[in-house]
C-alpha positions in Angstrom: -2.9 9.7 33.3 0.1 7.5 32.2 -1.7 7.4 28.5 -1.8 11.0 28.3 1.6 11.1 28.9 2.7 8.6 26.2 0.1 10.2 24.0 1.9 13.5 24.5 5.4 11.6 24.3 4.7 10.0 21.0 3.3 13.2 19.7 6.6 15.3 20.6 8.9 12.5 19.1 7.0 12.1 16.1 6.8 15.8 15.1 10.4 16.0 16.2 11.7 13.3 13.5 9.3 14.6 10.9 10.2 18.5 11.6 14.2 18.2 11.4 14.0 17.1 7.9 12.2 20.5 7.0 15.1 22.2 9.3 17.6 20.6 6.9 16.0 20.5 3.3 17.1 23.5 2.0 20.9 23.4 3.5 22.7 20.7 1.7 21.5 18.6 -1.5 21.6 14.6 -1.7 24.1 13.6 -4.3 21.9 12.2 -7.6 22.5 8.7 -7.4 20.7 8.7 -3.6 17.9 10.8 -5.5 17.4 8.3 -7.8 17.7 5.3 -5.4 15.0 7.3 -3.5 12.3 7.1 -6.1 11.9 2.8 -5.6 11.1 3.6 -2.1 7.4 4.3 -2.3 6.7 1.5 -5.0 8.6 -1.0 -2.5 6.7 -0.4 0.3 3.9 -0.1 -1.2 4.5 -3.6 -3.0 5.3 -5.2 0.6 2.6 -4.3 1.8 0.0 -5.2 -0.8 1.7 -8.6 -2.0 1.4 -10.4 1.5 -2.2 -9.1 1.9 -3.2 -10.5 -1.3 -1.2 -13.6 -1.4 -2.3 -14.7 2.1 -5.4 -13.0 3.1 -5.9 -15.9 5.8 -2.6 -15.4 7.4 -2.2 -19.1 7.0 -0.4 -20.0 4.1 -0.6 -19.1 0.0 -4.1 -18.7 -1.2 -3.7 -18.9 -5.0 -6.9 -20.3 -6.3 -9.9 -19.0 -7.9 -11.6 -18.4 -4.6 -9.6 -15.7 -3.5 -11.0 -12.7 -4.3 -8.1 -10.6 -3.3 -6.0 -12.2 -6.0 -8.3 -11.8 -8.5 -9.0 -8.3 -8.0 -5.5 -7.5 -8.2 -5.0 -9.1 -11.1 -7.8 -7.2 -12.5 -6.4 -4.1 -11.4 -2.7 -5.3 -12.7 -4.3 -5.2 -16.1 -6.6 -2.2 -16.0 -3.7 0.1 -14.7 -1.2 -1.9 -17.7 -3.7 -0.8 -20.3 -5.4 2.4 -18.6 -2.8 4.3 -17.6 -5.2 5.6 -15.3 -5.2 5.6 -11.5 -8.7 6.2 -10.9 -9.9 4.2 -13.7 -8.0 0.8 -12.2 -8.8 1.5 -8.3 -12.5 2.1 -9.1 -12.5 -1.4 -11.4 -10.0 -2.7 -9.4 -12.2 -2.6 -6.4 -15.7 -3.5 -8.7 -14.1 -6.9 -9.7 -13.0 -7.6 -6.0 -16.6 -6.8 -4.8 -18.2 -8.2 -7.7 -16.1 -11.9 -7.2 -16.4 -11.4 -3.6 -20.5 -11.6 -4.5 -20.0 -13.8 -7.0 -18.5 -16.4 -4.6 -20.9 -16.1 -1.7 -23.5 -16.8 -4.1 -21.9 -20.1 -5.4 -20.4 -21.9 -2.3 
């Protein structure tokens, strides 16, 4: 019963922090230079949480060898989305030359 009722806790608190901001959007505007500071935030987190997952898939330590197929789908995909342009076009081939190496190393070792 005590589950339910952080269940139900956590679902009340996290509606409440998410809701107010809708409360609050239209009354008041940022000033621009918070606006423009605000636009890094997605590429940040989203670089903090990709770089430690490739760099150290293990959890032990820096992986940065050939045999890591994390890094070398990333790179892949570094260089497919530099030349692309295109989101789909570098996850999709992003994701074929981490499989692909992925294969490509259980087959040799």
């Amino acid at each position: 019963m005590q589950e339910l009722y952080l269940i139900v806790g956590m679902t009340i608190v996290t509606f409440a922090i998410r809701y107010s901001m809708f409360l609050v959007a239209g009354r008041f505007e940022f000033p621009a230079q918070l606006v423009n500071a605000l636009r890094y935030v997605p590429p940040a987190v989203l670089t903090a949480i990709i770089v430690p997952a490739v760099l150290i898939p293990t959890g032990e330590g820096l992986h940065l060898s050939y045999a890591n197929a994390y890094l070398v789908g990333a790179v892949a995909a570094l260089g497919i989305s530099w030349f692309s342009q295109n989101l789909l076009l570098t996850i999709l081939l992003g994701m074929g030359v981490f499989w692909g190496w992925q294969w490509v190393l259980a087959t040799i070792l």
